[in-house]
Biopython code that builds the backbone (N, CA, C, O; Angstrom):
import numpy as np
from Bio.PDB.StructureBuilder import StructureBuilder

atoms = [
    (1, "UNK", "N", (-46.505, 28.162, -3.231)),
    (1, "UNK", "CA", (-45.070, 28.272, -3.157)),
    (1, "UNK", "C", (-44.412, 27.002, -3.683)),
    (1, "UNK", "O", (-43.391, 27.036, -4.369)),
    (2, "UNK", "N", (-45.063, 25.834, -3.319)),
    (2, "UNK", "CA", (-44.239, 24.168, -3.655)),
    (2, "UNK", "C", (-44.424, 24.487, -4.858)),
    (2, "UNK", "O", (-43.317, 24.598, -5.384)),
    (3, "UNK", "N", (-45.687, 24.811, -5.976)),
    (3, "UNK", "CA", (-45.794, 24.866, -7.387)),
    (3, "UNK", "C", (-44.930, 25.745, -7.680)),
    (3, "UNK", "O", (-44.325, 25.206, -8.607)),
    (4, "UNK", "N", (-44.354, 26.972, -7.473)),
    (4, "UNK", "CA", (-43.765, 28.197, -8.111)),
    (4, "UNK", "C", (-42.274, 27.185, -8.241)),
    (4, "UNK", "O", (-41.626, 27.145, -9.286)),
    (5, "UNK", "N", (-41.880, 26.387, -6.960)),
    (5, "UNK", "CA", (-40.216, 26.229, -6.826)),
    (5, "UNK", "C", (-40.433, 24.871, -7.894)),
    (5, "UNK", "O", (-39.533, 24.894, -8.733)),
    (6, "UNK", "N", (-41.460, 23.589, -8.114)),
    (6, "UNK", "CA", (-41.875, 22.730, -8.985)),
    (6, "UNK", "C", (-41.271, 23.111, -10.004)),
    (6, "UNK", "O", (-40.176, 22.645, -10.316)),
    (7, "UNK", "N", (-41.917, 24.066, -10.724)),
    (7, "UNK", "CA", (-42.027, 24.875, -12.061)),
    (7, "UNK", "C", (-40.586, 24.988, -12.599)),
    (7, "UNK", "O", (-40.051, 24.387, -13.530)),
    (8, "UNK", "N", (-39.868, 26.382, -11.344)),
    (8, "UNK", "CA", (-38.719, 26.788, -11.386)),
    (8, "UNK", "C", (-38.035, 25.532, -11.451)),
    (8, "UNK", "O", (-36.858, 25.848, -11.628)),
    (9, "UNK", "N", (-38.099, 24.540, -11.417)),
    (9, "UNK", "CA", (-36.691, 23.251, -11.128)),
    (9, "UNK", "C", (-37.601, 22.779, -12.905)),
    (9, "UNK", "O", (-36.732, 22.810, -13.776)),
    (10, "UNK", "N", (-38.458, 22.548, -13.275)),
    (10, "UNK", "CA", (-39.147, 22.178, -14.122)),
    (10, "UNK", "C", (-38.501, 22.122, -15.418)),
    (10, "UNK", "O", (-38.299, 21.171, -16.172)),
    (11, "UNK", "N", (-38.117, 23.826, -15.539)),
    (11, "UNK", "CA", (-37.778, 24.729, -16.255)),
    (11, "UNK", "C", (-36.340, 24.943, -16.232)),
    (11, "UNK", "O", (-35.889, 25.684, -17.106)),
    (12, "UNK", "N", (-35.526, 24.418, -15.374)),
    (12, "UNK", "CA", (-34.026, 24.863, -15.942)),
    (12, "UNK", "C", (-33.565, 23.809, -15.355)),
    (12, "UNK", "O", (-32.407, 24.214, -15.253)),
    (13, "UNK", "N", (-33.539, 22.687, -14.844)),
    (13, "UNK", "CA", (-33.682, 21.209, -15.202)),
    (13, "UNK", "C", (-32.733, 20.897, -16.508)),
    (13, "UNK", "O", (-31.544, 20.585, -16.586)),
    (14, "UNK", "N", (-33.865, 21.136, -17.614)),
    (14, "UNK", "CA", (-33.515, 20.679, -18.570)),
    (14, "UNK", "C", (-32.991, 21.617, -19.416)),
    (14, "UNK", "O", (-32.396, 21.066, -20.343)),
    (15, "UNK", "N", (-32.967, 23.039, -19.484)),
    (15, "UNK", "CA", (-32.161, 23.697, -19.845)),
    (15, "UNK", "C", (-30.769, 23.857, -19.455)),
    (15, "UNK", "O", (-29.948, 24.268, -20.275)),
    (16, "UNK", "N", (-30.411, 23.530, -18.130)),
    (16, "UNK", "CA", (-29.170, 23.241, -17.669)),
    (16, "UNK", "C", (-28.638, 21.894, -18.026)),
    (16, "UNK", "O", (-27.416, 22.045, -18.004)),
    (17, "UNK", "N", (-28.844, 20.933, -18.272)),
    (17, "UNK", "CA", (-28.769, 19.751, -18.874)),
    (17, "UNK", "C", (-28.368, 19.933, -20.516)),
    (17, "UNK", "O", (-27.608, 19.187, -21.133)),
    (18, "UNK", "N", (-29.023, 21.028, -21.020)),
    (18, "UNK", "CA", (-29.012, 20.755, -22.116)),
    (18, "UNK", "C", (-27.764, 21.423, -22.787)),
    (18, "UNK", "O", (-27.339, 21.122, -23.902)),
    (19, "UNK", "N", (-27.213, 22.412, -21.920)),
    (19, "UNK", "CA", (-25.780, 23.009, -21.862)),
    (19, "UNK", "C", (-24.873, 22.156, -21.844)),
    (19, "UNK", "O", (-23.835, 22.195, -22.505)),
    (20, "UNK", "N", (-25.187, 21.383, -21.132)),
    (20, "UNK", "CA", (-23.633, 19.695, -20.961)),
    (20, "UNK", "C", (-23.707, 19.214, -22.246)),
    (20, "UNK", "O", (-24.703, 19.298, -22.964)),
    (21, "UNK", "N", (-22.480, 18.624, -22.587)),
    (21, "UNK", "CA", (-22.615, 18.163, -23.901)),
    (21, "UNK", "C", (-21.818, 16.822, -23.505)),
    (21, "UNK", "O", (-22.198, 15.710, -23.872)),
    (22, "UNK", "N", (-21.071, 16.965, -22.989)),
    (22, "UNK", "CA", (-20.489, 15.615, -21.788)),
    (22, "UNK", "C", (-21.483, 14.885, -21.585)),
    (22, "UNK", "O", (-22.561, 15.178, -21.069)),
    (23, "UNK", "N", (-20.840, 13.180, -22.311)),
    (23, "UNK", "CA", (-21.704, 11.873, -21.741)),
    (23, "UNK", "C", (-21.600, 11.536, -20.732)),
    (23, "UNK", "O", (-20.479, 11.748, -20.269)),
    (24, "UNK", "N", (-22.536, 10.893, -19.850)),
    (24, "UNK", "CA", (-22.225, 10.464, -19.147)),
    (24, "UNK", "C", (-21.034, 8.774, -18.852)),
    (24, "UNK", "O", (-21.024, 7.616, -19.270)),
    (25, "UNK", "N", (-20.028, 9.805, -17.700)),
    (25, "UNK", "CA", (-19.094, 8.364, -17.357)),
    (25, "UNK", "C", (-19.626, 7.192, -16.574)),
    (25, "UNK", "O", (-20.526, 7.386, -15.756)),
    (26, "UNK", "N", (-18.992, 5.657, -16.824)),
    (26, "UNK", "CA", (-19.505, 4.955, -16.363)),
    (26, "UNK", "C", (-18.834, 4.458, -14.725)),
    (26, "UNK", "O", (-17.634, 4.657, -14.914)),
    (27, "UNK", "N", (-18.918, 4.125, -13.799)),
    (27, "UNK", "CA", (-18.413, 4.754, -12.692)),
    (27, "UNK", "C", (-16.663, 3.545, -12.798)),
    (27, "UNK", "O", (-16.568, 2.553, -13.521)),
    (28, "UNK", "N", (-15.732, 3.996, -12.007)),
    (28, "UNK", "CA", (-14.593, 3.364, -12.347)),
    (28, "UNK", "C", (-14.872, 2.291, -11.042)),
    (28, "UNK", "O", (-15.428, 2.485, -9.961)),
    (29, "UNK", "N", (-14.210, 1.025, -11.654)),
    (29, "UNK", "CA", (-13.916, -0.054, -10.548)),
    (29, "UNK", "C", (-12.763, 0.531, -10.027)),
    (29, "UNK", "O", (-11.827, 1.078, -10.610)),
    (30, "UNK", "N", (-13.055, 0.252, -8.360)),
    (30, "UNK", "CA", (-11.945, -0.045, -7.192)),
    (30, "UNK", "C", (-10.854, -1.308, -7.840)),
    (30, "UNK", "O", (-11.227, -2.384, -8.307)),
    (31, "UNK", "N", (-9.506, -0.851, -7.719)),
    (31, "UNK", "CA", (-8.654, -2.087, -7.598)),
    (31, "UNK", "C", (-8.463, -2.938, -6.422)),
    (31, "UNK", "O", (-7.735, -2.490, -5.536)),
    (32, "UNK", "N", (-8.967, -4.028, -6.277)),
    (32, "UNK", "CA", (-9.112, -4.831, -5.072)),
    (32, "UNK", "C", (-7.234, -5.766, -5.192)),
    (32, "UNK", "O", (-6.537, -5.521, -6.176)),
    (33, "UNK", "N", (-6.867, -6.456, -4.409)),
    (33, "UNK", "CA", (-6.089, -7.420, -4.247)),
    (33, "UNK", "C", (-6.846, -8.323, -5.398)),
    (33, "UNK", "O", (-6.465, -8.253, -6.566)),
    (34, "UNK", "N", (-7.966, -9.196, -4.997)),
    (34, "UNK", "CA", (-8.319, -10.457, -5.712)),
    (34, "UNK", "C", (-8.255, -9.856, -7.433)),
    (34, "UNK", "O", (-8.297, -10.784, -8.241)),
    (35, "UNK", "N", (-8.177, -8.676, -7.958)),
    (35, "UNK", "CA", (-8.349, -8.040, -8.942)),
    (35, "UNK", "C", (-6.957, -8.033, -9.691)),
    (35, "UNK", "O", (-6.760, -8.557, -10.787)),
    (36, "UNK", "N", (-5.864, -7.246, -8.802)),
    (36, "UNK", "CA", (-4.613, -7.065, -8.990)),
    (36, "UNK", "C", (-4.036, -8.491, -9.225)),
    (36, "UNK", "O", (-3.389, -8.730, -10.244)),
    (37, "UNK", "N", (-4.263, -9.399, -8.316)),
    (37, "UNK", "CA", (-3.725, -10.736, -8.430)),
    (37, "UNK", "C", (-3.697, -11.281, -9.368)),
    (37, "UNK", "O", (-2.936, -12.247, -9.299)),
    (38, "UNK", "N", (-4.571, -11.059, -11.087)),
    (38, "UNK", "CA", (-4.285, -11.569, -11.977)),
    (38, "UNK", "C", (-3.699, -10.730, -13.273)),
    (38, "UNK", "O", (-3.655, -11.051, -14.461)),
    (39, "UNK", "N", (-3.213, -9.394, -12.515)),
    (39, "UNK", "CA", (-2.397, -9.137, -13.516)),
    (39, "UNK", "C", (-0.783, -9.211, -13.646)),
    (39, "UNK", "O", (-0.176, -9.730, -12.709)),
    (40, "UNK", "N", (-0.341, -8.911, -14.323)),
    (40, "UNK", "CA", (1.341, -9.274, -14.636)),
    (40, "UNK", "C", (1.817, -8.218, -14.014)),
    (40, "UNK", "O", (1.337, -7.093, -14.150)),
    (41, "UNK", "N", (2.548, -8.425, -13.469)),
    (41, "UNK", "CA", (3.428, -8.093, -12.593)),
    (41, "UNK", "C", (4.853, -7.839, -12.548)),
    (41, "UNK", "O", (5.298, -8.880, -12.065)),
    (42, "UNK", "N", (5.747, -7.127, -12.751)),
    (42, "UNK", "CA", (7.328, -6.682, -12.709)),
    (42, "UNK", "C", (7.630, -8.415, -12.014)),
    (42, "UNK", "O", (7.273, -8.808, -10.903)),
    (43, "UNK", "N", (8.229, -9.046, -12.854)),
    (43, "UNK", "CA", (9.414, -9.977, -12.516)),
    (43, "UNK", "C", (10.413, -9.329, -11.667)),
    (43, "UNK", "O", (10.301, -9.745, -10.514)),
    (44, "UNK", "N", (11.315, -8.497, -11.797)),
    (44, "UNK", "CA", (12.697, -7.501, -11.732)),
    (44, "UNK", "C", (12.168, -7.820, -9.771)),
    (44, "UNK", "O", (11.355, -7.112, -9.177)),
    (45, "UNK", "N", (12.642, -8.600, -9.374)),
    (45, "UNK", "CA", (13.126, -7.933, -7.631)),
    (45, "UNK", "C", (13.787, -6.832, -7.270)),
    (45, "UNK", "O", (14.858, -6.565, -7.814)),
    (46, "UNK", "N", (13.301, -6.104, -6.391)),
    (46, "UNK", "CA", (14.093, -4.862, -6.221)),
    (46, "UNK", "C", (14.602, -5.191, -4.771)),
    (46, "UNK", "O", (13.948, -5.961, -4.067)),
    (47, "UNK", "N", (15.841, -4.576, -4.289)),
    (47, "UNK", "CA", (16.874, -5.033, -3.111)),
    (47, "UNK", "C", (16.687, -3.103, -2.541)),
    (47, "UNK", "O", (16.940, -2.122, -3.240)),
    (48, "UNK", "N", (16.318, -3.110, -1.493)),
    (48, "UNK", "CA", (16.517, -2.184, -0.542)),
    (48, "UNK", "C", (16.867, -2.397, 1.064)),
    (48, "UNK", "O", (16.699, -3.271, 1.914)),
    (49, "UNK", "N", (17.400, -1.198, 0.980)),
    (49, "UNK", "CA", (18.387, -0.935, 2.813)),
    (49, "UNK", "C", (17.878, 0.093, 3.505)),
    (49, "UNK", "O", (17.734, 1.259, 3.135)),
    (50, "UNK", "N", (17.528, -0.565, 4.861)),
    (50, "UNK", "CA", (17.106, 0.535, 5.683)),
    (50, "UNK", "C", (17.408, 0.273, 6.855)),
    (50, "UNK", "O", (18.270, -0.566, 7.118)),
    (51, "UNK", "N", (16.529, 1.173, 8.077)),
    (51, "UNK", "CA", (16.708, 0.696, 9.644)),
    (51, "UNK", "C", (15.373, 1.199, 10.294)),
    (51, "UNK", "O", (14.618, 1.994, 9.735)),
    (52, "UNK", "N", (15.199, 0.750, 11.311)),
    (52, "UNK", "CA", (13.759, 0.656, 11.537)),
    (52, "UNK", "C", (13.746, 0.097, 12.998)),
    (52, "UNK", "O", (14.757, -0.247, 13.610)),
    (53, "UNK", "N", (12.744, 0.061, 13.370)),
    (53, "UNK", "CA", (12.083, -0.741, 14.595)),
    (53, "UNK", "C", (11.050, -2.067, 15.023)),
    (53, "UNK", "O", (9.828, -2.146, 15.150)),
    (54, "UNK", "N", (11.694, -2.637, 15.111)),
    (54, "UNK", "CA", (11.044, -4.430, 15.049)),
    (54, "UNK", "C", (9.948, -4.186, 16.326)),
    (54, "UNK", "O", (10.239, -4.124, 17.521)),
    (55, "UNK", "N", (8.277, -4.038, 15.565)),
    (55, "UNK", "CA", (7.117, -4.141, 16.372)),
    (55, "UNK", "C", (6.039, -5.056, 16.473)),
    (55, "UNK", "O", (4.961, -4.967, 17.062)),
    (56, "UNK", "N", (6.620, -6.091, 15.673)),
    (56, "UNK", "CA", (6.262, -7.429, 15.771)),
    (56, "UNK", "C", (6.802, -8.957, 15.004)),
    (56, "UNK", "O", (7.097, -8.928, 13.809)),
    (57, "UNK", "N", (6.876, -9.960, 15.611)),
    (57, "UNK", "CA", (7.195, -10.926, 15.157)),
    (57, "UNK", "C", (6.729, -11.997, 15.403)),
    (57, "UNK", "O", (6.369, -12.204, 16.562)),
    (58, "UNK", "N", (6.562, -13.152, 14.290)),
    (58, "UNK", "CA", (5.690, -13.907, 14.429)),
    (58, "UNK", "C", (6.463, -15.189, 13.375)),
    (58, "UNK", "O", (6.420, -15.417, 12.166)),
    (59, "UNK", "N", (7.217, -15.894, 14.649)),
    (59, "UNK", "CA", (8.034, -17.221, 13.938)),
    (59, "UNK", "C", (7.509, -18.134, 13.577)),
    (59, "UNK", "O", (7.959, -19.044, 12.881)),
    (60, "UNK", "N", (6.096, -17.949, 14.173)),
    (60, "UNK", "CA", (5.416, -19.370, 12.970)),
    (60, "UNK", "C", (5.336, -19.469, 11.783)),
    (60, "UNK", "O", (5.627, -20.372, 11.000)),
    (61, "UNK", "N", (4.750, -18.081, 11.624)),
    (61, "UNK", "CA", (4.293, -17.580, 9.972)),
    (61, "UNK", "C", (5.970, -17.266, 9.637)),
    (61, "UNK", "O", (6.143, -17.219, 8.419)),
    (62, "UNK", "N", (6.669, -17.142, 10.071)),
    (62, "UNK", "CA", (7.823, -16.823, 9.412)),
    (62, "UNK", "C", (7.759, -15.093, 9.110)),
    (62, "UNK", "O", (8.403, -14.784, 8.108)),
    (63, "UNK", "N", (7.076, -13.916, 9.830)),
    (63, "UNK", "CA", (6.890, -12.696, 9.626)),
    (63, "UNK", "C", (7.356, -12.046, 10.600)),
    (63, "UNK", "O", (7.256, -12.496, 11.742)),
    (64, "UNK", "N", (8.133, -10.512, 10.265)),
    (64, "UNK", "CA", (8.149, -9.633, 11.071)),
    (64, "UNK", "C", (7.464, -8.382, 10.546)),
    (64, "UNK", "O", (7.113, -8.461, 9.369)),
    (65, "UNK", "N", (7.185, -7.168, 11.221)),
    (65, "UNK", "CA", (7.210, -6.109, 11.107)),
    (65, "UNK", "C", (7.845, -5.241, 11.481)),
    (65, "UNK", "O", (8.439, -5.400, 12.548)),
    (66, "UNK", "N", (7.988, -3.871, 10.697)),
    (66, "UNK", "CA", (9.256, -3.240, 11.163)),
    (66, "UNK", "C", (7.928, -1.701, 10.919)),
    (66, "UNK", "O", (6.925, -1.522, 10.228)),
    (67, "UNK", "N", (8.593, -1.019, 11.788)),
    (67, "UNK", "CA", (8.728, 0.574, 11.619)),
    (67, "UNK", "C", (9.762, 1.382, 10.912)),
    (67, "UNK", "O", (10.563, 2.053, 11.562)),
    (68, "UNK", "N", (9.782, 1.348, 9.575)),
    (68, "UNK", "CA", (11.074, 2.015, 8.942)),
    (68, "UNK", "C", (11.003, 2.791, 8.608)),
    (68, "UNK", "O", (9.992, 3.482, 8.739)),
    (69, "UNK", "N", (12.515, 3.299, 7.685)),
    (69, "UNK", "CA", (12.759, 4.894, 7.479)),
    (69, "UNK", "C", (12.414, 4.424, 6.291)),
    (69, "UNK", "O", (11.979, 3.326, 5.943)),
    (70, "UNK", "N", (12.820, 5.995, 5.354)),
    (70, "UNK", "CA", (12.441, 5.869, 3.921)),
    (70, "UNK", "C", (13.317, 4.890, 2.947)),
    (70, "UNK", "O", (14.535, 4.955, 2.781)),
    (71, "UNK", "N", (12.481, 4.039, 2.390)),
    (71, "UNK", "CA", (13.739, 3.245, 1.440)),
    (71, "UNK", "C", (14.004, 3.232, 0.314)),
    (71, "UNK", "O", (13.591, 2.440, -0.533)),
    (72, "UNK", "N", (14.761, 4.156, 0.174)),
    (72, "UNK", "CA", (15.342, 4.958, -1.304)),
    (72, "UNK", "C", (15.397, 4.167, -2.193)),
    (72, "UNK", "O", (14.297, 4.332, -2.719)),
    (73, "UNK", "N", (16.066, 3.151, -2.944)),
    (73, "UNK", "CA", (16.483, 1.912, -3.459)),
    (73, "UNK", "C", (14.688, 1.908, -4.292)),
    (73, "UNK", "O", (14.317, 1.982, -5.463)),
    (74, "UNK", "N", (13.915, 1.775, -2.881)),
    (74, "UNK", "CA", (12.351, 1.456, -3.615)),
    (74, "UNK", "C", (11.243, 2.193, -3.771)),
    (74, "UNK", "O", (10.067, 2.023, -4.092)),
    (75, "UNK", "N", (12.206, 3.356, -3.340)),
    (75, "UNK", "CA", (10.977, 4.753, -3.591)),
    (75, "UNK", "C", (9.871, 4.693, -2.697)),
    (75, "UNK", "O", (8.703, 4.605, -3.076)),
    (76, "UNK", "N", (10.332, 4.752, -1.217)),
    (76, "UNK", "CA", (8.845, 4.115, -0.197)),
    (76, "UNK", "C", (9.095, 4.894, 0.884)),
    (76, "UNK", "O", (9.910, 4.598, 1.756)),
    (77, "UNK", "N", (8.579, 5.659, 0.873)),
    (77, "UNK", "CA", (8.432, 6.835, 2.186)),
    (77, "UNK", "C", (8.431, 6.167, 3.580)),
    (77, "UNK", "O", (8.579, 4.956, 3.422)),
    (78, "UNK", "N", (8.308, 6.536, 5.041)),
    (78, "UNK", "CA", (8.591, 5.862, 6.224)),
    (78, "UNK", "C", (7.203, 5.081, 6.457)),
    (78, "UNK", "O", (6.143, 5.683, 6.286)),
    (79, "UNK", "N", (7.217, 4.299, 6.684)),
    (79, "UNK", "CA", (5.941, 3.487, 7.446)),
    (79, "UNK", "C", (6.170, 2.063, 7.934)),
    (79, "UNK", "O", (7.201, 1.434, 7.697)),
    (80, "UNK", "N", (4.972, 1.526, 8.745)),
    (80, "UNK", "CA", (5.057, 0.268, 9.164)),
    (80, "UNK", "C", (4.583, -0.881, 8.280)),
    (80, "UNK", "O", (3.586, -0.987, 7.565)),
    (81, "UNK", "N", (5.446, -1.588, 8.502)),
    (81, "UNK", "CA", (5.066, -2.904, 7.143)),
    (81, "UNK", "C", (5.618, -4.290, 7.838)),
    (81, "UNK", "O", (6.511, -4.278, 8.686)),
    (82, "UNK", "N", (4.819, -5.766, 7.259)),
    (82, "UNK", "CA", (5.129, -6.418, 8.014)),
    (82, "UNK", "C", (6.285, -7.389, 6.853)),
    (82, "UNK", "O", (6.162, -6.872, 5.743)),
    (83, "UNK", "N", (6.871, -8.067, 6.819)),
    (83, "UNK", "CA", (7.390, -8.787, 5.840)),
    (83, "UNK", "C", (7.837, -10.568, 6.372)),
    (83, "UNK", "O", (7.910, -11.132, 7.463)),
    (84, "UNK", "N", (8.034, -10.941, 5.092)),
    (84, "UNK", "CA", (8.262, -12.729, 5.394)),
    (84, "UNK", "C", (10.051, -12.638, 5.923)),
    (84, "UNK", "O", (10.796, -11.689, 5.677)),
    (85, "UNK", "N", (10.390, -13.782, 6.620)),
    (85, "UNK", "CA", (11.897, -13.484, 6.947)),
    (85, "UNK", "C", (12.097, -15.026, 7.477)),
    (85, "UNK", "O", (11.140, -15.525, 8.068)),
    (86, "UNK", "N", (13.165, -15.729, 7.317)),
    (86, "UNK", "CA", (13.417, -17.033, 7.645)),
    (86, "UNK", "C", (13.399, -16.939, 8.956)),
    (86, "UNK", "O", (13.659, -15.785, 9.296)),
    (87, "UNK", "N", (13.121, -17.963, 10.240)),
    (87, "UNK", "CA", (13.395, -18.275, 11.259)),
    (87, "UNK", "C", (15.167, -17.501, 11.752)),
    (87, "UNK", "O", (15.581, -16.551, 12.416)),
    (88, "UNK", "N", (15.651, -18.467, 11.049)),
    (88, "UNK", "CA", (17.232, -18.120, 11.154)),
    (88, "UNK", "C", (17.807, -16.376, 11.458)),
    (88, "UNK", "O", (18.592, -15.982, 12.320)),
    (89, "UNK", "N", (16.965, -15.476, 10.233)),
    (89, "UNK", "CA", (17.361, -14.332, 10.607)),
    (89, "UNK", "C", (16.744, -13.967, 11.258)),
    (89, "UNK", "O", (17.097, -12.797, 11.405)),
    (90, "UNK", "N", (15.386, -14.288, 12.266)),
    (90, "UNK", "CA", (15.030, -13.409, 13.729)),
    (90, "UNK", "C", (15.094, -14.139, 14.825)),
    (90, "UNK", "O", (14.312, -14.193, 15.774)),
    (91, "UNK", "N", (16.301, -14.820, 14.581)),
    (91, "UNK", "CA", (16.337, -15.745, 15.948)),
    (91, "UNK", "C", (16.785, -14.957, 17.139)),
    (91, "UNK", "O", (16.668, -15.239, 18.332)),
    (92, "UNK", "N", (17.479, -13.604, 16.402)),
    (92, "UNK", "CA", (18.277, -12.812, 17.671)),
    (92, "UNK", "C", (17.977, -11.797, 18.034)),
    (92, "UNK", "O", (18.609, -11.102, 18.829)),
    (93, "UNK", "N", (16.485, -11.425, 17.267)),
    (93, "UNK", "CA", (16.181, -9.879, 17.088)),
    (93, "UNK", "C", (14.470, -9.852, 17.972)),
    (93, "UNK", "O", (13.514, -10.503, 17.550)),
    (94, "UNK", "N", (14.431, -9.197, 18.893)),
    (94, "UNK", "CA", (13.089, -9.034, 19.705)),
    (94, "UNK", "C", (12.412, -7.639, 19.490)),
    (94, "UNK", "O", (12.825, -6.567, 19.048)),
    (95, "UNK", "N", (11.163, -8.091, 19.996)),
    (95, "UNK", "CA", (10.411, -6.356, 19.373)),
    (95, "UNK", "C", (10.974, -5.388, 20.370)),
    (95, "UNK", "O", (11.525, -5.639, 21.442)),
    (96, "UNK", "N", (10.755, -4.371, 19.871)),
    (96, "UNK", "CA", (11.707, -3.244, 20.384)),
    (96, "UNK", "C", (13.205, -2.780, 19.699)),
    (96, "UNK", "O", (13.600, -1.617, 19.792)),
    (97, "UNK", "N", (13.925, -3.765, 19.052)),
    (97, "UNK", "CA", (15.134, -3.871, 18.555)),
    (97, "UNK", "C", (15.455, -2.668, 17.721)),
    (97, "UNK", "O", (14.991, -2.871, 16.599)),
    (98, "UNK", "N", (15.836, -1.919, 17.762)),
    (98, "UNK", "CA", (16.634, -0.610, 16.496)),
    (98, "UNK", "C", (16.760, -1.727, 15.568)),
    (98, "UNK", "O", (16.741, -2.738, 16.270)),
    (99, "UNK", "N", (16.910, -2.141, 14.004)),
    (99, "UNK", "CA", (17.274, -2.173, 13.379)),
    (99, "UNK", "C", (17.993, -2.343, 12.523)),
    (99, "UNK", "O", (18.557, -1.287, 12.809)),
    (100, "UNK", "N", (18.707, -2.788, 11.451)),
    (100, "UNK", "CA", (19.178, -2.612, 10.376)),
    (100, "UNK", "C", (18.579, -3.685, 9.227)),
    (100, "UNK", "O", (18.457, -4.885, 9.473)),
    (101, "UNK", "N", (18.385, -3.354, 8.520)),
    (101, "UNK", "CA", (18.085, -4.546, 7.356)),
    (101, "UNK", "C", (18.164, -4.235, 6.268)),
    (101, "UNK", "O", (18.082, -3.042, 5.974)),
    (102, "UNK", "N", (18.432, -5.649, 4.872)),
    (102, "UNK", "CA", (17.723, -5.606, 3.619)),
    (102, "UNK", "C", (16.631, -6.359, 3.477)),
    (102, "UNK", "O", (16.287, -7.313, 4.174)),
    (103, "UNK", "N", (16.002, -5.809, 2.378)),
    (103, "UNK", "CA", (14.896, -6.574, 1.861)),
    (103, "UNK", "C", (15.055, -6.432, 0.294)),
    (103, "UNK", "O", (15.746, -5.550, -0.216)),
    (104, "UNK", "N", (14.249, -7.521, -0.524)),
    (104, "UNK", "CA", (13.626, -8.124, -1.529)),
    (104, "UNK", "C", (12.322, -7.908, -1.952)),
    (104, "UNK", "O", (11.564, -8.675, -1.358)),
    (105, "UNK", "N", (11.781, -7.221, -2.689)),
    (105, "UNK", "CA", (10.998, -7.028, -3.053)),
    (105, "UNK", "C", (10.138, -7.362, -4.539)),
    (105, "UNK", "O", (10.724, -6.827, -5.480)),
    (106, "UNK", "N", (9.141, -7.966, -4.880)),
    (106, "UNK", "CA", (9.044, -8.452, -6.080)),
    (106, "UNK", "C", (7.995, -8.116, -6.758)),
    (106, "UNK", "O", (7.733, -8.620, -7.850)),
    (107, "UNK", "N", (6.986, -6.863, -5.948)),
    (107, "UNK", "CA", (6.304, -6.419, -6.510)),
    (107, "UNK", "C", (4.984, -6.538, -5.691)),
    (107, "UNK", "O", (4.171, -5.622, -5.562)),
    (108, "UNK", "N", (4.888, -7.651, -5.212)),
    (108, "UNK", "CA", (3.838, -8.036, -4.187)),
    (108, "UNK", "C", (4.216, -7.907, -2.940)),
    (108, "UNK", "O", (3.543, -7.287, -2.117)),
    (109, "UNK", "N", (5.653, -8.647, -2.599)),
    (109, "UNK", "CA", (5.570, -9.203, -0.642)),
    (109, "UNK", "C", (7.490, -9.000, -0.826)),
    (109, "UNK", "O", (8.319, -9.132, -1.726)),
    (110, "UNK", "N", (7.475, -8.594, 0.694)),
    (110, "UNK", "CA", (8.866, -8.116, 0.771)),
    (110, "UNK", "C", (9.717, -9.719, 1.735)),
    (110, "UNK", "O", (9.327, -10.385, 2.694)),
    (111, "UNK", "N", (10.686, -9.776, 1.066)),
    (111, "UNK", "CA", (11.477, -10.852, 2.300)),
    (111, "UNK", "C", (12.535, -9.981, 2.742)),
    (111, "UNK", "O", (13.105, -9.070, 2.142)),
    (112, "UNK", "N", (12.717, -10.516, 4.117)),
    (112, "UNK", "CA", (13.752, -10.108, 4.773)),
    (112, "UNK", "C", (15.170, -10.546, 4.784)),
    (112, "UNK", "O", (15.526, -11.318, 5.674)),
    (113, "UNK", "N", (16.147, -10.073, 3.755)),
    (113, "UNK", "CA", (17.380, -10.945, 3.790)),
    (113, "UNK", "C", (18.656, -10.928, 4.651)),
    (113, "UNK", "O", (19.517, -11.807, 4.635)),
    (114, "UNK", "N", (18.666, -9.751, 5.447)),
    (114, "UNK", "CA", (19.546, -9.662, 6.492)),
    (114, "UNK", "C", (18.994, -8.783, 7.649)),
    (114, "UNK", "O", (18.482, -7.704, 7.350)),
    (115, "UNK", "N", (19.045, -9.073, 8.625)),
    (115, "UNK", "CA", (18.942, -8.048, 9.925)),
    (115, "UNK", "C", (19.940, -8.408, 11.016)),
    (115, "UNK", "O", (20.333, -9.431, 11.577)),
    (116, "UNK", "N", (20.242, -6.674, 11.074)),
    (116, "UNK", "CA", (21.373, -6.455, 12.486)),
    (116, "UNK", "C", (20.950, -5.148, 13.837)),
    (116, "UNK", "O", (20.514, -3.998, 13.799)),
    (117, "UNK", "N", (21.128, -5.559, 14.311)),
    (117, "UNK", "CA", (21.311, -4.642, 15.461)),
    (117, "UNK", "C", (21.646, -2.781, 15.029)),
    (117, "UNK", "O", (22.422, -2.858, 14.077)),
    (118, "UNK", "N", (21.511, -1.973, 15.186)),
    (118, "UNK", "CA", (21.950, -0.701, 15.044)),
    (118, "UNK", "C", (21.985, -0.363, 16.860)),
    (118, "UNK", "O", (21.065, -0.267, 17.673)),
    (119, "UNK", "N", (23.329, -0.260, 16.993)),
    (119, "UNK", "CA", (24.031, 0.641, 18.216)),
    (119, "UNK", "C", (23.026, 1.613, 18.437)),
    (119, "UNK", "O", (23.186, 2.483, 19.294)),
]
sb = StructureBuilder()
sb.init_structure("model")
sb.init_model(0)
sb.init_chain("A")
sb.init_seg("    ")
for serial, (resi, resn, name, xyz) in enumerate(atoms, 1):
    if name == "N":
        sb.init_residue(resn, " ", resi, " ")
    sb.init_atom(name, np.array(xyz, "f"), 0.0, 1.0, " ", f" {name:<3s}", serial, name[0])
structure = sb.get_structure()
C-alpha cells in the first residue's frame, strides 16, 4: 500500500508541477519601524479635531493617551492612541476626562495642541 501511494505522488508530482508555468515568488519582507524609519516621509503636517477619553498620562515623558472618535481631517477610524503633549496642556486634564482636542500629525507621532473639557 506505502509503494502504490509512493508511486501515485511519484507520478503526478511532477506532472502537476509541470502545468504551473508561474515562477516561483521570492517571499515579501515585513515592514518593521527600524525599516520604515529610513524612508521619506510626507513633510505636510496634518491638523485634526476630535474628542475622546484621557486613559493615560504620563508628565514625565510629556505623553497622553486618549480613546477617540473618528478623525476625519486624518482619515483614522476610532481607537486608542497615545500622543506627545506639553506639560502645560495636561496640567488640568486627569484620566477619565471626556475630552476635546487637536492634534498635529507628521506622519510618524501625533502632538497634542489643545485640550478641553467636553460637558
Amino acid at each position: 500500500m506505502k509503494k502504490t501511494v509512493l508511486m501515485a505522488a511519484m507520478i503526478t508530482l511532477p506532472l502537476g508541477l509541470a502545468g504551473c508555468d508561474k515562477k516561483a515568488e521570492a517571499p515579501k519582507a515585513e515592514a518593521t519601524a527600524e525599516a520604515m524609519g529610513d524612508m521619506a516621509m510626507s513633510a505636510e503636517v496634518k491638523h485634526g479635531k476630535g474628542t475622546g477619553t484621557v486613559t493615560a498620562i504620563d508628565p514625565a515623558k510629556g505623553t497622553v493617551t486618549l480613546d477617540h472618535s473618528e478623525l476625519a481631517e486624518l482619515q483614522w477610524p476610532a481607537m486608542k492612541m497615545g500622543f506627545a503633549a506639553k506639560p502645560e496642556i495636561l496640567k488640568d486634564v486627569k484620566v477619565g476626562d471626556k475630552v476635546s482636542f487637536e492634534i498635529d500629525w507628521d506622519g510618524k507621532a501625533g502632538t497634542v495642541t489643545a485640550i478641553g473639557m467636553v460637558p
